[in-house]
C-alpha positions as a Markdown table, in Angstrom:
| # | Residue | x | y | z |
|---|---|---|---|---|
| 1 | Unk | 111.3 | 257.0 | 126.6 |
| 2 | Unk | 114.3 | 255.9 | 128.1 |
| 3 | Unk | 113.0 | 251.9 | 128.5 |
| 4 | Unk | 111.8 | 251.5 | 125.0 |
| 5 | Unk | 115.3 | 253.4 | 123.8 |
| 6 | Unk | 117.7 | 250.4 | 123.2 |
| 7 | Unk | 115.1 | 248.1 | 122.0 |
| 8 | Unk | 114.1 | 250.6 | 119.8 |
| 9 | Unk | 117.9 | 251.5 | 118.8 |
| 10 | Unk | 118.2 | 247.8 | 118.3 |
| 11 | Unk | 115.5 | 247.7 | 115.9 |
| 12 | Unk | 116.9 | 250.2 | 113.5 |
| 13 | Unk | 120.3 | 248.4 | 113.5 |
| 14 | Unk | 118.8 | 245.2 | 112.3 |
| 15 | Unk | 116.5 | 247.2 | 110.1 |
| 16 | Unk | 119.8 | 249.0 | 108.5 |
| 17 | Unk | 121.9 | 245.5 | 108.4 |
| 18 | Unk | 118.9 | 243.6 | 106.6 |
| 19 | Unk | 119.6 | 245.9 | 103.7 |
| 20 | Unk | 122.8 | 245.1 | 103.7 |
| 21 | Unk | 123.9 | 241.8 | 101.6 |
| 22 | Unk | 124.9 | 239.0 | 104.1 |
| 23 | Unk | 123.2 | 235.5 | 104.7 |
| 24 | Unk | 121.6 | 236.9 | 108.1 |
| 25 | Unk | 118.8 | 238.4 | 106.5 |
| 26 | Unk | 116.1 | 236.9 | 107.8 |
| 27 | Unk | 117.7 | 237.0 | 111.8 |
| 28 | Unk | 117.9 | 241.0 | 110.9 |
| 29 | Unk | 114.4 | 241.0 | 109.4 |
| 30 | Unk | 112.7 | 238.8 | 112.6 |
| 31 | Unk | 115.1 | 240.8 | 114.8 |
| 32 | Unk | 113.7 | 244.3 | 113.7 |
| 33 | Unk | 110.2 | 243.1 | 113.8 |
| 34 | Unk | 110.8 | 241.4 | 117.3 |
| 35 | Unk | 112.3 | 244.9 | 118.9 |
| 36 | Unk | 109.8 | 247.2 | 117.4 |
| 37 | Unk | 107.1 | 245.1 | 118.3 |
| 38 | Unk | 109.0 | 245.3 | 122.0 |
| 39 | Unk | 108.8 | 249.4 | 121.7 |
| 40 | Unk | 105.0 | 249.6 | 120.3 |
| 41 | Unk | 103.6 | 247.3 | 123.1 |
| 42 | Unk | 105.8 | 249.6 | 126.0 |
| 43 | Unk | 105.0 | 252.7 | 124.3 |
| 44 | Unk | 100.7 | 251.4 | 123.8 |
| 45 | Unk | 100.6 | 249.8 | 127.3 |
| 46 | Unk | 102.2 | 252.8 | 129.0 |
| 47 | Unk | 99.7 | 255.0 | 128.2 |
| 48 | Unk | 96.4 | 253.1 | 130.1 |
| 49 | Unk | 96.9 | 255.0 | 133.3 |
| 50 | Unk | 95.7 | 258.1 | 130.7 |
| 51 | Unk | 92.8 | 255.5 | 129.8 |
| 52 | Unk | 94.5 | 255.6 | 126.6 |
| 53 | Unk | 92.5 | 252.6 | 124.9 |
| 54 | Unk | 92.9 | 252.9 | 120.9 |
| 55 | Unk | 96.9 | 252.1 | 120.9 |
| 56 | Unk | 96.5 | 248.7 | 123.7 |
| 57 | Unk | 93.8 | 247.5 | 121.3 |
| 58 | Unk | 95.8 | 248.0 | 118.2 |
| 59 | Unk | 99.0 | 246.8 | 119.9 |
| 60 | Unk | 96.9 | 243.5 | 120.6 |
| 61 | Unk | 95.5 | 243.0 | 117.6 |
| 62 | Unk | 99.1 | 243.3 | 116.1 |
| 63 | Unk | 100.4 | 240.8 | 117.6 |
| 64 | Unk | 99.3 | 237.9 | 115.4 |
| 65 | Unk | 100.1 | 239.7 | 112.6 |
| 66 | Unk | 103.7 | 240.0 | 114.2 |
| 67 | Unk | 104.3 | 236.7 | 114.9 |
| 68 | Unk | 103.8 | 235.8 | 110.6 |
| 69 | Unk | 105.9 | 238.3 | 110.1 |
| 70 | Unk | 108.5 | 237.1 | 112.3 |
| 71 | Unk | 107.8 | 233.5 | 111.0 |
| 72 | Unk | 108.0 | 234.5 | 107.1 |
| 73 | Unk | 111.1 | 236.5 | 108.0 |
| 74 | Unk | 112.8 | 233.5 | 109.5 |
| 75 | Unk | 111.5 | 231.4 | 106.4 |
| 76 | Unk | 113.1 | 234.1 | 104.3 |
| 77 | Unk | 109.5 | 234.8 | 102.8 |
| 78 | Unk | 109.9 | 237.5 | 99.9 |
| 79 | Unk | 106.9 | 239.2 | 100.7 |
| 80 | Unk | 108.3 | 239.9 | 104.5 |
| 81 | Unk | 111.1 | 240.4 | 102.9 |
| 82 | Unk | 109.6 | 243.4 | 100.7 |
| 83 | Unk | 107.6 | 244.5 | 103.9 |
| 84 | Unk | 111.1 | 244.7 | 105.9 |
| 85 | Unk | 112.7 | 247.1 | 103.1 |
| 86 | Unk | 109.7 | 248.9 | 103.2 |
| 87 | Unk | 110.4 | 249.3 | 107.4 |
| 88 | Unk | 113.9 | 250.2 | 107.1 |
| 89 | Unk | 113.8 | 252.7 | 104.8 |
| 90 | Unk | 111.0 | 254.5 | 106.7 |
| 91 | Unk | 112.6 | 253.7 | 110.6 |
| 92 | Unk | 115.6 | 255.2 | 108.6 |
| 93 | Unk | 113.9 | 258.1 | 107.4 |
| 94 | Unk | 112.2 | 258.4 | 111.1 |
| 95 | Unk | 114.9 | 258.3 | 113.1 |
| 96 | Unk | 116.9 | 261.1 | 110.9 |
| 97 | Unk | 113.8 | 263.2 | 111.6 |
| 98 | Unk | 112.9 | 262.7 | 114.8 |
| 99 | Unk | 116.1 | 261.8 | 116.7 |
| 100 | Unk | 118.3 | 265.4 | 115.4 |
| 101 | Unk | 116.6 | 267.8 | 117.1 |
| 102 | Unk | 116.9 | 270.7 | 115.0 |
| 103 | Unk | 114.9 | 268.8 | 112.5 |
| 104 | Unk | 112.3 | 267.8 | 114.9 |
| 105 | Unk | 112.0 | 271.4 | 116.7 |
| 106 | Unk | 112.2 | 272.4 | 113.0 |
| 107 | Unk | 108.7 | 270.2 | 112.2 |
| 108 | Unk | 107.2 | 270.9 | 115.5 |
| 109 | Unk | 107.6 | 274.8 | 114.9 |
| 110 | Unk | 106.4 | 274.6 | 111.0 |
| 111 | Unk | 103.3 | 272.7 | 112.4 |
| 112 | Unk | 102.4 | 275.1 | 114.9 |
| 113 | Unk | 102.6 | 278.1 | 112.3 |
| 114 | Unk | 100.6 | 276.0 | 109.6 |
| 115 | Unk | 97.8 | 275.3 | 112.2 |
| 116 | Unk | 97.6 | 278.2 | 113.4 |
| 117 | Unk | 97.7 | 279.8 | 110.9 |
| 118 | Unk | 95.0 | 277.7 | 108.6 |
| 119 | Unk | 92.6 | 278.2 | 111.9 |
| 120 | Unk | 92.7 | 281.6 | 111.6 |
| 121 | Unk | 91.9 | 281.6 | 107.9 |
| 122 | Unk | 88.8 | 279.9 | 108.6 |
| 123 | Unk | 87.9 | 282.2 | 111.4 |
| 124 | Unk | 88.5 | 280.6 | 114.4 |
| 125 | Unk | 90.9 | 283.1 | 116.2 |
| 126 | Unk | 94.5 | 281.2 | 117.5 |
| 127 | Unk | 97.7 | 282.6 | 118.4 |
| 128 | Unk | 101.1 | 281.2 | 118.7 |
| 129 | Unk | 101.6 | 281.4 | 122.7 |
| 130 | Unk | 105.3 | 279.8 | 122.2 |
| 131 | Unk | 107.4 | 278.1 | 119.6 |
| 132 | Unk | 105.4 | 274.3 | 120.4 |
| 133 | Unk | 102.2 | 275.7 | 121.9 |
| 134 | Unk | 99.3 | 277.1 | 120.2 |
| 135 | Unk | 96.1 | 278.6 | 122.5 |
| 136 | Unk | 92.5 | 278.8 | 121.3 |
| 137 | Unk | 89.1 | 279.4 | 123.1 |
| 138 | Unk | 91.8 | 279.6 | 126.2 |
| 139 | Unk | 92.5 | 276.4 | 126.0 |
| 140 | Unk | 96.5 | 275.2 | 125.3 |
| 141 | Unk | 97.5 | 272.9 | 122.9 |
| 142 | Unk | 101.0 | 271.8 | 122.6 |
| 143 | Unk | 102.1 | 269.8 | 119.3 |
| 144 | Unk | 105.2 | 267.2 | 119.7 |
| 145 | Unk | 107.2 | 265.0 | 117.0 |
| 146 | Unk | 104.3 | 262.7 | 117.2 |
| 147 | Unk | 101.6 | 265.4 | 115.9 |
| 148 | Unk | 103.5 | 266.0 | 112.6 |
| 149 | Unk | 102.9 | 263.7 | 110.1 |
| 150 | Unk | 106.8 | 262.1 | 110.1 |
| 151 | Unk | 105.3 | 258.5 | 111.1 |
| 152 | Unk | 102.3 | 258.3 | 108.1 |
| 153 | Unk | 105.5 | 260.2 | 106.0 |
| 154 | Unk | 108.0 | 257.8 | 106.9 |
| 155 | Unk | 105.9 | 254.8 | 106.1 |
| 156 | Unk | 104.4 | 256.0 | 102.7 |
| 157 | Unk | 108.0 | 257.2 | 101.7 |
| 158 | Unk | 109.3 | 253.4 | 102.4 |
| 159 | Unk | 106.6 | 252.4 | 100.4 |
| 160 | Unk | 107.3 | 255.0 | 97.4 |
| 161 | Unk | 110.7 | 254.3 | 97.5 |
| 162 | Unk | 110.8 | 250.9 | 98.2 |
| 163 | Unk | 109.5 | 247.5 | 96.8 |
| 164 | Unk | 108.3 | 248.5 | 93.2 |
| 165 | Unk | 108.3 | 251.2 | 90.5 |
| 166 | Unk | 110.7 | 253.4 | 87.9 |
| 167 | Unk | 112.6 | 256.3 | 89.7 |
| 168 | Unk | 110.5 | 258.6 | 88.3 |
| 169 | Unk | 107.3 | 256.6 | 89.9 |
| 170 | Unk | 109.3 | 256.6 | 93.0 |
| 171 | Unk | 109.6 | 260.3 | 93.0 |
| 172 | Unk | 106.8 | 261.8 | 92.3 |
| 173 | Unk | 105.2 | 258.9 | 94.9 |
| 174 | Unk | 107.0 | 260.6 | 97.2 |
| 175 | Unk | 106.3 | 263.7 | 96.3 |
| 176 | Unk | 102.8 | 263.3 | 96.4 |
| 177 | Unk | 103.0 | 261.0 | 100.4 |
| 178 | Unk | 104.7 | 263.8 | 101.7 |
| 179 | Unk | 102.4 | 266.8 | 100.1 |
| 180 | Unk | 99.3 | 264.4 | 100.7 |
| 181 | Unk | 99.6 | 263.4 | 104.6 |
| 182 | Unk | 101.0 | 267.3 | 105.1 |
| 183 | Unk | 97.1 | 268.4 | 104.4 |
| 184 | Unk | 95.7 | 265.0 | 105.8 |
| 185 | Unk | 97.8 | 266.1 | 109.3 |
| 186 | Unk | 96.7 | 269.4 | 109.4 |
| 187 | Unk | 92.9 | 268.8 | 108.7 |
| 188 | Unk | 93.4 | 266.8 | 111.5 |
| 189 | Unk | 95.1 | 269.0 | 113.9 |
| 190 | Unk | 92.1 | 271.7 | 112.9 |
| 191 | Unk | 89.4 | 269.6 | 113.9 |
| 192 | Unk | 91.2 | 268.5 | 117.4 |
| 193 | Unk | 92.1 | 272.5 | 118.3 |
| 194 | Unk | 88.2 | 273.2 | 116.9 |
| 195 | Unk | 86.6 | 270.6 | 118.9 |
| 196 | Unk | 88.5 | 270.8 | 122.0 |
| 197 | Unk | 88.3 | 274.7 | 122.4 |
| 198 | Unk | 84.3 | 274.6 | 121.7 |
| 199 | Unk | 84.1 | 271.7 | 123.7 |
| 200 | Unk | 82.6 | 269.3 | 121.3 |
| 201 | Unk | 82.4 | 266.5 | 122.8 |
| 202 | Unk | 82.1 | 266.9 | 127.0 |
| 203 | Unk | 81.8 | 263.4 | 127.6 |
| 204 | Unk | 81.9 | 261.3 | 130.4 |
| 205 | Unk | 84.7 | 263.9 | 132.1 |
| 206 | Unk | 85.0 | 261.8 | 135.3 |
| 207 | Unk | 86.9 | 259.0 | 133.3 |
| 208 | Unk | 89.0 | 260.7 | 130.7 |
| 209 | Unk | 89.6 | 264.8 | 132.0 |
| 210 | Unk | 92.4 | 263.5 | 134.3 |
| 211 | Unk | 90.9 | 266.4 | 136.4 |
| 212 | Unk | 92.0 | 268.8 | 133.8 |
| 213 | Unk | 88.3 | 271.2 | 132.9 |
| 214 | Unk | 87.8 | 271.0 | 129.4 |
| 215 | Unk | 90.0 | 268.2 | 128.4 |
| 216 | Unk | 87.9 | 265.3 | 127.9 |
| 217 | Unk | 86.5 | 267.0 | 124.3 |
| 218 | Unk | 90.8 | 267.1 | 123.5 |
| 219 | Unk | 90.5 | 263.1 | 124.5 |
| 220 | Unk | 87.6 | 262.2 | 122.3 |
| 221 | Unk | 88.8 | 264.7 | 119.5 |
| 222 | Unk | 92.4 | 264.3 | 119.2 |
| 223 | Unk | 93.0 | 260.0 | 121.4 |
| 224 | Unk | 90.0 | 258.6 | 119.7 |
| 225 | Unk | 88.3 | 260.1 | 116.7 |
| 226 | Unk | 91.2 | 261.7 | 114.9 |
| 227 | Unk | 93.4 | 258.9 | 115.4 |
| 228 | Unk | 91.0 | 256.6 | 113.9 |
| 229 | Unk | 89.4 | 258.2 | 111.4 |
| 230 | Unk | 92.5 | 260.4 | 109.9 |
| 231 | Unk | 94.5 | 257.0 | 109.8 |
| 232 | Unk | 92.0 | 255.5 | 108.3 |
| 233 | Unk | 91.9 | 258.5 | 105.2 |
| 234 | Unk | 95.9 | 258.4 | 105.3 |
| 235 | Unk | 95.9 | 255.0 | 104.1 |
| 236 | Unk | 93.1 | 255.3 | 102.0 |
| 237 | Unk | 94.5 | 258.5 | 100.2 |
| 238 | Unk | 98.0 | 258.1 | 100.5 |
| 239 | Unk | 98.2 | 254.6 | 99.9 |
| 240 | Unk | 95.6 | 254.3 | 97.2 |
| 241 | Unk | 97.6 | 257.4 | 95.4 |
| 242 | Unk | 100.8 | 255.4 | 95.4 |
| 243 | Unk | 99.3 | 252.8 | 93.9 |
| 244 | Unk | 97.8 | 254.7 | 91.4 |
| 245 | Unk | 101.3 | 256.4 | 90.7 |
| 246 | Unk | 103.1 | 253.3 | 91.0 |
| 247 | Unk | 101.2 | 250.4 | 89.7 |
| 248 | Unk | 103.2 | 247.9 | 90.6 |
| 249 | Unk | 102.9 | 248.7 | 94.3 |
| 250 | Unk | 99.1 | 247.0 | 93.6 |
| 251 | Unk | 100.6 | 243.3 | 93.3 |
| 252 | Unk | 102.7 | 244.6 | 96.5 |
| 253 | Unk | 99.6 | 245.5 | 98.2 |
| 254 | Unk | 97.8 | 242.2 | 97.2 |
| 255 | Unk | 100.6 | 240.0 | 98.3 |
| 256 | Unk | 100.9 | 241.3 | 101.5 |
| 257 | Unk | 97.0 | 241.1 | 102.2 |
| 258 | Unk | 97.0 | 236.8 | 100.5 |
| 259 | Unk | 100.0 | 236.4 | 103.2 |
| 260 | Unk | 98.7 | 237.6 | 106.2 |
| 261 | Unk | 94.9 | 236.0 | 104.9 |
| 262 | Unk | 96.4 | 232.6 | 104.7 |
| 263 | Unk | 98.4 | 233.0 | 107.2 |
| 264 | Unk | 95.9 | 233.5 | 109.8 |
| 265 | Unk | 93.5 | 231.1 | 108.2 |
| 266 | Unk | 95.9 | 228.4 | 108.8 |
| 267 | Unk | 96.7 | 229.7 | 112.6 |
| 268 | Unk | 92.9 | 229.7 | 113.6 |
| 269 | Unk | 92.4 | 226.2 | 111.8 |
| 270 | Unk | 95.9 | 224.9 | 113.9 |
| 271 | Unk | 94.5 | 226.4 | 116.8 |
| 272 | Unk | 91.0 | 225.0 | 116.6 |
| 273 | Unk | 92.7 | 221.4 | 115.4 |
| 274 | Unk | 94.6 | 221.4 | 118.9 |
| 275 | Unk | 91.7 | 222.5 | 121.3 |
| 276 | Unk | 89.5 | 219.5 | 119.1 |
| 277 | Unk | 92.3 | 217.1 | 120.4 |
| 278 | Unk | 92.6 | 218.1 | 123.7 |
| 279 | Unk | 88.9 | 218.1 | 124.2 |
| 280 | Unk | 88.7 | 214.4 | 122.3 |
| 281 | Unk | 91.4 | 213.6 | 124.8 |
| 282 | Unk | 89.3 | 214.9 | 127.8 |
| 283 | Unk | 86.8 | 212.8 | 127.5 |
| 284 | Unk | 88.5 | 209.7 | 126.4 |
| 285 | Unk | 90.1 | 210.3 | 130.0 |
C-alpha cells in the first residue's frame, strides 16, 4: 500500500482542485486520470504472484481508454470533463470512507454481521469468529474495505450526484445506488462463503491454492466468477436504475460510449495508417 500511497494521494488532490474554478482544469482532470491510472496498474500488477489474472487484464485493457481520457481532458472535452466530476465526487466519497478508520472498521464489521447473518437464514450455519472474520464449513473468511460495496457505492453516488438530474433525482438515485449495490454485495459475499466452504469449484489446486487446502474454490468463487459476473449486474442494475431515475443521465451514458467509440475508431485507423507507411517504406527500401 505504501508505493501506490502518494500517487494515489496525488490523484484525489487534482481530483478535488478540478472542481474547483481555475483555468487548470484540464492539467487537474489529466493529472487525476494519469495518477489513478499509476495506482490501478501497481495495485492489478502486484497481485500476479497470487496468479491474480482478472485485474492485469482489465488494467490492460484500460489503458487505451486512459490515454482518451487523458487526451480529451487536455483538450478540455466536456464529456471528460463530466466523467472527471463524476470521479471526484466518488474518490471523494472513497477516501472519506475508506481512509477514517472508524468508518471503514465500521463497514467491515456491518458486513460481516449482514453475511453472516443472511447465511444463516438460508441455512447454511456461519458464525462470527471475530469482528472481520467470519468461519463456515471450517473454512475462514476474512472481509476488508475492499469486500464492502464502498467502490461500486462511490462510483454510482458520483454518477447520482453528479453530471445530470433535479435534486430530488439526485437523491433518491442515490438512495436507491447505495440500497441496490448493499444487496448486489451481499449476494455476492453468500455465494463466495457458499462455494468456498462446500468446495464448489476444486480446480486445478496446484496453480491457484497457494498451498492453502481448500482455497482454490475461494479463488474461482470470490477472484474470478464473483468479480466478473456481480460487476457485471452492478452496472447493469445500478446503473440502468439511475438512468431510469434520472433520465438525463441516458444522454450522459450515450456520450460517453460515442467518445470513447470514435475515439478508438480513429486510434486503430492512425495506427493501421502508420504500420501501412512503414511497410510501403520497407519495401521501397
Amino acid at each position: 500500500m505504501s508505493e501506490v500511497f502518494l500517487p494515489l494521494i496525488a490523484s484525489l488532490l487534482c481530483f478535488i482542485l478540478f472542481l474547483a474554478p481555475t483555468g487548470l482544469k484540464k492539467y487537474f482532470s489529466a493529472g487525476g486520470w494519469i495518477f489513478l491510472t499509476l495506482v490501478f496498474l501497481s495495485v492489478s500488477f502486484s497481485h500476479i504472484p497470487e496468479n491474480e489474472f482478472v485485474y492485469p487484464i482489465l488494467a490492460l485493457i484500460a489503458l487505451p481508454f486512459v490515454a482518451l481520457t487523458v487526451k480529451g481532458a487536455l483538450e478540455s472535452n466536456p464529456i471528460v470533463f463530466q466523467l472527471s466530476a463524476v470521479a471526484a465526487i466518488a474518490f471523494t466519497i472513497y477516501a472519506l470512507l475508506v481512509f477514517v478508520e472508524p468508518a471503514a472498521n465500521f463497514m467491515i464489521a456491518a458486513q460481516v454481521k449482514s453475511t453472516a447473518a443472511a447465511l444463516n437464514a438460508i441455512g447454511h450455519t456461519t458464525s462470527i469468529y471475530a469482528w472481520d472474520t467470519m468461519m463456515s464449513g471450517g473454512y475462514f473468511v476474512q472481509i476488508t474495505v475492499s469486500c464492502t460495496p464502498v467502490v461500486g457505492a462511490a462510483v454510482m453516488l458520483g454518477l447520482a450526484i453528479g453530471p445530470a438530474g433535479t435534486p430530488l433525482q439526485k437523491f433518491a438515485g442515490a438512495v436507491y445506488a447505495i440500497v441496490s449495490l448493499i444487496v448486489i454485495n451481499l449476494l455476492r459475499l453468500v455465494f463466495v462463503v457458499i462455494a468456498y466452504s462446500d468446495q464448489w469449484f476444486p480446480f486445478f489446486a496446484e496453480v491457484v491454492s497457494g498451498g492453502f487446502a481448500g482455497f482454490e474454490s475461494f479463488y474461482w468463487a470470490h477472484n474470478v466468477m464473483a468479480r466478473i459476473l456481480f460487476s457485471a449486474i452492478a452496472i447493469a442494475v445500478t446503473g440502468g436504475g439511475l438512468m431510469l431515475i434520472i433520465p438525463d443521465l441516458k444522454k450522459f451514458y450515450i456520450d460517453s460510449l460515442k467518445y470513447y467509440y470514435y475515439g478508438l475508431k480513429e486510434t486503430k485507423t492512425a495506427i493501421v495508417s502508420t504500420l501501412n507507411s512503414a511497410l510501403k517504406s520497407e519495401k521501397t527500401e
